[in-house]
N, C-alpha and C positions, 0 to 999 in steps of 0.2 A: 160827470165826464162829458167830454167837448170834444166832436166829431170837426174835422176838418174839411169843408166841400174842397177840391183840387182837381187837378185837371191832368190827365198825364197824357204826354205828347210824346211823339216820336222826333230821332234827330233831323228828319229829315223831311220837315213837314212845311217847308216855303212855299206858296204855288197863289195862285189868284181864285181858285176854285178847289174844295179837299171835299174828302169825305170822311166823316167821322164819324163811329159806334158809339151807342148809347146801350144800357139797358133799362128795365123796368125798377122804377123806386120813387113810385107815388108818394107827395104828391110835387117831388123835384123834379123826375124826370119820366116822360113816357107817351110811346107813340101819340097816344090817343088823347092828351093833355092841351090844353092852350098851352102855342109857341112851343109844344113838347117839352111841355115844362118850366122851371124855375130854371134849374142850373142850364141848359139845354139853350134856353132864351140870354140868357147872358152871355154863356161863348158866341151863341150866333152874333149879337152885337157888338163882342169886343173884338170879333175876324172882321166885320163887316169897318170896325174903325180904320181897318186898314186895307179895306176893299178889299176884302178876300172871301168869298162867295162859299157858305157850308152845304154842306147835303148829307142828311141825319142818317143810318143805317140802325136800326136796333136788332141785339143781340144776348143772350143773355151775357150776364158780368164775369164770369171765368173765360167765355169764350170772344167776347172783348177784347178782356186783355191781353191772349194768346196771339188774337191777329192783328192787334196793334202791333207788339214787338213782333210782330216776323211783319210789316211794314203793309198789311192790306190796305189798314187804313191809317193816318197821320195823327188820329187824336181818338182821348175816350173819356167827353167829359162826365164825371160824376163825382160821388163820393169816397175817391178813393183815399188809401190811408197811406202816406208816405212809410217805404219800407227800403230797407238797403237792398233788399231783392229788387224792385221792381226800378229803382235807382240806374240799374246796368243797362236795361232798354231804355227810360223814359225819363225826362225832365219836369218835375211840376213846376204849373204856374203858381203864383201866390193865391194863397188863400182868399177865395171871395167872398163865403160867410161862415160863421161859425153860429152851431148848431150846438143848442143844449137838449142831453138826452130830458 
């Protein structure tokens, strides 16, 4: 089975400086990790493509999600798994690796 890394974003996440929740999922993502991680280090470089400046908040992953959709924060990258629930708040980006269990 093939986990999907994805990134769910809010609609309304344009700005030159955001802040986005993380939570713990060594050894992809996590405060205390270089660049806070794998997946963590790659969104920071793909906002940074287009000058747009991150700042990481960690949280754990239910409670993430919760305050992404009610718009605390613009984005919650990790590993989440595209679902028609989560479809009503959020847009994924495409896939940036896949992961075999």
């Amino acid at each position: 089975m093939k986990d999907a890394v994805i990134f769910l974003m809010s609609y309304n996440s344009y700005a030159e400086e955001i802040t986005v929740v993380s939570g713990e999922w060594e050894p992809f993502a996590g405060e205390k990790l270089k660049n806070l991680g794998f997946i963590n280090d790659v969104f920071k470089e793909a906002m940074k493509l287009e000058s747009i400046e991150v700042k990481f908040d960690f949280r754990p992953w239910k409670r993430a999600e919760v305050q992404t959709s009610k718009g605390k924060y613009v984005a919650s990258p990790g590993g989440w798994v595209k679902n028609a629930e989560r479809e009503k708040d959020f847009f994924s980006m495409k896939k940036v690796c896949i992961m075999a269990n």
